[in-house]
C-alpha positions, 0 to 999 in steps of 0.5 A: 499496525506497522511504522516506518520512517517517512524517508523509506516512503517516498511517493516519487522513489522507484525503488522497492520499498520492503516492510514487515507484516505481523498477522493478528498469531503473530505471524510475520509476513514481508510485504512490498508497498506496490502503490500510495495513493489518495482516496476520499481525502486520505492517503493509502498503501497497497500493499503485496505479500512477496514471500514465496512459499506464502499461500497469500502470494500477490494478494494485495493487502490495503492500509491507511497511511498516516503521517505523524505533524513532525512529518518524521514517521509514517505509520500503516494503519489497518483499514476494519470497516468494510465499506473503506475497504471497497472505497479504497480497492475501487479507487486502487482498480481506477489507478491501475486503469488510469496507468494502463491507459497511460501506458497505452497512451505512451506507446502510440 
C-alpha cells in the first residue's frame, strides 16, 4: 500500500506524477501514475514501472485509489481479488480506446 498527498494526484495535472512502489521482499520499484480512472464506482491508478534496468518494464500495475473524508491524503490500495482485476484492465483497455478514438477524431 502506498500513500501520497492528494495535491501530487491531480486528475487534470499534465505533468508526470512519480511514486514508489515496495514489492511484498521489499523491493522497491518506481513507478508512473499513467492514468486515474472510474469503474464500477470506484476510483482507480494504473500504474507503469519505469526503471530501466527492471525486467517488469512497462507492465502496468492497477490499484484502488482511495481518498481519505479530510480530502488531504490518497492512498493506493492494491486490487487481491482477481475478478476486480479483470473489471478494472477492461475498463482501463475501454479509456485507451475511447482516447484512441478521440485522437483520431481530433486529427480529421
Amino acid at each position: 500500500m502506498n500513500e501520497h498527498n492528494l495535491d501530487d494526484i491531480d486528475e487534470n495535472e499534465e505533468e508526470s506524477i512519480f511514486i514508489t512502489l515496495e514489492s511484498e521482499d521489499g523491493t522497491e520499484k518506481t513507478g508512473e501514475v499513467i492514468a486515474l480512472f472510474d469503474a464500477d464506482e470506484q476510483k482507480y491508478a494504473a500504474v507503469v514501472i519505469v526503471e530501466e534496468d527492471d525486467n517488469e518494464e512497462g507492465e502496468i500495475y492497477f490499484f484502488r485509489f482511495d481518498v481519505d473524508e479530510d480530502k488531504e491524503e490518497a492512498t493506493l490500495i492494491d486490487i487481491d481479488d482477481d475478478d476486480e482485476w479483470e473489471m478494472v484492465e477492461e475498463a482501463f483497455q475501454e479509456l485507451l480506446d475511447e482516447e484512441e478514438r478521440d485522437g483520431i477524431l481530433d486529427e480529421e
